[in-house]
Residue frames as a rotation matrix with the C-alpha (Angstrom) as fourth column:
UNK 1
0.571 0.821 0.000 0.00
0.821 -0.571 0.000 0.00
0.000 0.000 -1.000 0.00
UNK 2
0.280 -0.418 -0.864 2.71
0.233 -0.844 0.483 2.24
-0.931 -0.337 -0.138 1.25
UNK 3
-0.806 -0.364 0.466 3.97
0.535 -0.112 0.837 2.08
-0.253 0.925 0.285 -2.94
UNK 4
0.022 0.707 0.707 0.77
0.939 -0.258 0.228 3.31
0.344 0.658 -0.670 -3.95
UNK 5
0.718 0.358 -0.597 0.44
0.481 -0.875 0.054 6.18
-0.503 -0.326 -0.801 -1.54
UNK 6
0.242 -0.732 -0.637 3.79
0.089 -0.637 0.766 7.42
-0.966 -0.242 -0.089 -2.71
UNK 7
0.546 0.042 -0.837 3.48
-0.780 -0.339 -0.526 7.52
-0.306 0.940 -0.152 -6.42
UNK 8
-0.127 -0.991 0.044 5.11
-0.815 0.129 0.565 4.66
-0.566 0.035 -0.824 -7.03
UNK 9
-0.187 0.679 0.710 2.57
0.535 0.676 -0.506 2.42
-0.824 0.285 -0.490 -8.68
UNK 10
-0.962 0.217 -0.164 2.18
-0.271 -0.704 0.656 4.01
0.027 0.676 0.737 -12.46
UNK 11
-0.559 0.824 -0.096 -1.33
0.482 0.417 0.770 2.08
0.675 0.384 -0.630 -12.41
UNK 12
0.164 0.234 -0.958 -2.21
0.957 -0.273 0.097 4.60
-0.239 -0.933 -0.268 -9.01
UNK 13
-0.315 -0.929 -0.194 -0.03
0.944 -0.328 0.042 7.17
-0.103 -0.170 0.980 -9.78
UNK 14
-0.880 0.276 0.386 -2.41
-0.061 -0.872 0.486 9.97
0.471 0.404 0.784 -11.50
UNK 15
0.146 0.849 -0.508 -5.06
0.373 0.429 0.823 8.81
0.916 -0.310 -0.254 -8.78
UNK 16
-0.440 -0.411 -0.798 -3.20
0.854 0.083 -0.514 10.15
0.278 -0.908 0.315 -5.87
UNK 17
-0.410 -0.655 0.635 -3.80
-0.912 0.277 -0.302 10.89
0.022 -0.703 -0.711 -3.00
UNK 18
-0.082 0.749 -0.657 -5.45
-0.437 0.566 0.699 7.17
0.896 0.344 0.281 -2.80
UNK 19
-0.427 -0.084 0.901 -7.12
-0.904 0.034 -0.425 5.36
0.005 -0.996 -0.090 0.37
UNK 20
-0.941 0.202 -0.271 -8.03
0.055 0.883 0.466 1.68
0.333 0.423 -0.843 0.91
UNK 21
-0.395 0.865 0.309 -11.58
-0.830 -0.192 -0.524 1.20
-0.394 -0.463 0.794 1.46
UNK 22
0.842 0.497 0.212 -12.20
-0.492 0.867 -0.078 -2.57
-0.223 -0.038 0.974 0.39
UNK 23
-0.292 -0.791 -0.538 -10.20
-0.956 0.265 0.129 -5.46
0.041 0.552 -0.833 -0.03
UNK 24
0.677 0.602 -0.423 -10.70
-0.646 0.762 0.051 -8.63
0.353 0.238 0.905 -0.97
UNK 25
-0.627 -0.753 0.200 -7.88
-0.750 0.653 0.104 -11.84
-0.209 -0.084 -0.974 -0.34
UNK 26
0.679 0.407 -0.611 -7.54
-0.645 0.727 -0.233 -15.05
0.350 0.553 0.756 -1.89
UNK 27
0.315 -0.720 0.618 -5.45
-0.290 0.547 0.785 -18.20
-0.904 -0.427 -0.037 -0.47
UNK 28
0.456 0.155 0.877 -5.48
0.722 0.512 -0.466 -19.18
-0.521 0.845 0.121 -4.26
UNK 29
-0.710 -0.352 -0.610 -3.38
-0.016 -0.858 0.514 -16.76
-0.704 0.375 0.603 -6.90
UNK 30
-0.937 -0.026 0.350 -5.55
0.351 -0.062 0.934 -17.93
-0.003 0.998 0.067 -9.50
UNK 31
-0.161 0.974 0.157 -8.79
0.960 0.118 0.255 -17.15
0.230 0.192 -0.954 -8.12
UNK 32
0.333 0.305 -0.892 -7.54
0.516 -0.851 -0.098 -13.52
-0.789 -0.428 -0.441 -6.89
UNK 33
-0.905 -0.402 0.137 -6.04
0.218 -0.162 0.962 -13.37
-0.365 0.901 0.234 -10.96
UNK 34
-0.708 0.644 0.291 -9.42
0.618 0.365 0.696 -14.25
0.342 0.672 -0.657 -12.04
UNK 35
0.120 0.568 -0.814 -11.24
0.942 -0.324 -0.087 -12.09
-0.313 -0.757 -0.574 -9.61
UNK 36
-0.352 -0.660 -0.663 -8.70
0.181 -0.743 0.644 -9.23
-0.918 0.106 0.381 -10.58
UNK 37
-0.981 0.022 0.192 -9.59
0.192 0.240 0.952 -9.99
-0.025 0.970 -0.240 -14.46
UNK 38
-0.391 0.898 -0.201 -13.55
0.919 0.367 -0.143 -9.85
-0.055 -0.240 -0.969 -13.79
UNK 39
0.323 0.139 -0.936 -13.33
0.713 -0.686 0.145 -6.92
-0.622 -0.715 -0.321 -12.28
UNK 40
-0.518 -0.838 -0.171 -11.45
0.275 -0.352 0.895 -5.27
-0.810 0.416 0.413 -15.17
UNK 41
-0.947 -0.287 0.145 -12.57
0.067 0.265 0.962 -7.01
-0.314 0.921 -0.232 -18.18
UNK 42
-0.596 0.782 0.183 -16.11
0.491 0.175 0.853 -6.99
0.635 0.598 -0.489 -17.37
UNK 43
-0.575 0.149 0.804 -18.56
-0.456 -0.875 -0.164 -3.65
0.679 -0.461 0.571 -16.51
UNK 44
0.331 0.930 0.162 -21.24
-0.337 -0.044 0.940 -5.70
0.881 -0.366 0.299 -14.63
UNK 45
0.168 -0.570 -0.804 -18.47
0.766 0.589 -0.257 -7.13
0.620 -0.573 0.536 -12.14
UNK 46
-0.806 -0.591 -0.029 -17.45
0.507 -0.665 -0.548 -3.77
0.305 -0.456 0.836 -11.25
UNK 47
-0.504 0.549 0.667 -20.58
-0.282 -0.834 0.474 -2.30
0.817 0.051 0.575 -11.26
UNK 48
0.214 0.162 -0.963 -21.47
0.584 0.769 0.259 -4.93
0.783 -0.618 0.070 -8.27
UNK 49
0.064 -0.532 -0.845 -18.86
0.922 0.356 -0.154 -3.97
0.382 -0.769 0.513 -6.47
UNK 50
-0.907 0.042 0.419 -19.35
-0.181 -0.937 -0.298 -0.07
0.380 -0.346 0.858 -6.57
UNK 51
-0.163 0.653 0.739 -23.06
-0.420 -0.724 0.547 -0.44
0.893 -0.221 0.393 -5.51
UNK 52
0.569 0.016 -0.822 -22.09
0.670 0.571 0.475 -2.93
0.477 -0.821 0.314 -2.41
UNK 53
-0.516 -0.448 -0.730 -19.64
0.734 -0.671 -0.107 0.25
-0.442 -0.591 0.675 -1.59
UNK 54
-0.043 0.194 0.980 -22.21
0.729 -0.664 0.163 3.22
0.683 0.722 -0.113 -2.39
UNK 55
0.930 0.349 -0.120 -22.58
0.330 -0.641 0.693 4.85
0.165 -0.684 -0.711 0.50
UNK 56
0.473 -0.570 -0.672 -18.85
0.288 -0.621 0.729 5.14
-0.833 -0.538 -0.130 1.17
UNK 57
-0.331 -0.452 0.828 -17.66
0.917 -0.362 0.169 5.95
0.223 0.815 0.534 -2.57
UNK 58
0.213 0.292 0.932 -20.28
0.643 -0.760 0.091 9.00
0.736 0.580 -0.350 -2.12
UNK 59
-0.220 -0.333 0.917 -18.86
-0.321 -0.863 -0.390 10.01
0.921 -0.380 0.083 1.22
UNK 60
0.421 0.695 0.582 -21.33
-0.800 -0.017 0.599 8.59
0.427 -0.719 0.549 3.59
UNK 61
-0.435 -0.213 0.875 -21.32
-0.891 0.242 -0.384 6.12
-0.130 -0.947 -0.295 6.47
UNK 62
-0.394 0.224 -0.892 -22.20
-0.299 0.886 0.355 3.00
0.869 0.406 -0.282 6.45
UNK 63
-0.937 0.174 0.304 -23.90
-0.227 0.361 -0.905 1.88
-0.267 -0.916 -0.298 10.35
């Protein structure tokens, strides 16, 4: 993480400053590849995952 804050990630880099607010973890690489890939390659993955975090993308709380 400590690469990303500091500009050192080029995929981060024009994103800065940047803060975690979800992660995910896999014991598997290939299923956090494939996860990773989902998420990328296809909008309805991502669009999941922003409206399971809407409240705190738009600022708000979550309780």
């Amino acid at each position: 993480m400590e690469e990303h804050k500091t500009g050192k990630v080029f995929s981060t880099k024009k994103y800065l400053p940047v803060n975690l607010i979800y992660y995910e973890t896999y014991i598997s690489k290939s299923d956090a590849f494939n996860r990773e890939k989902t998420l990328k390659n296809y909008g309805s993955g991502l669009a999941k995952l922003k409206m399971r975090l809407k409240d705190t993308l738009q600022g708000g709380r979550a309780g």
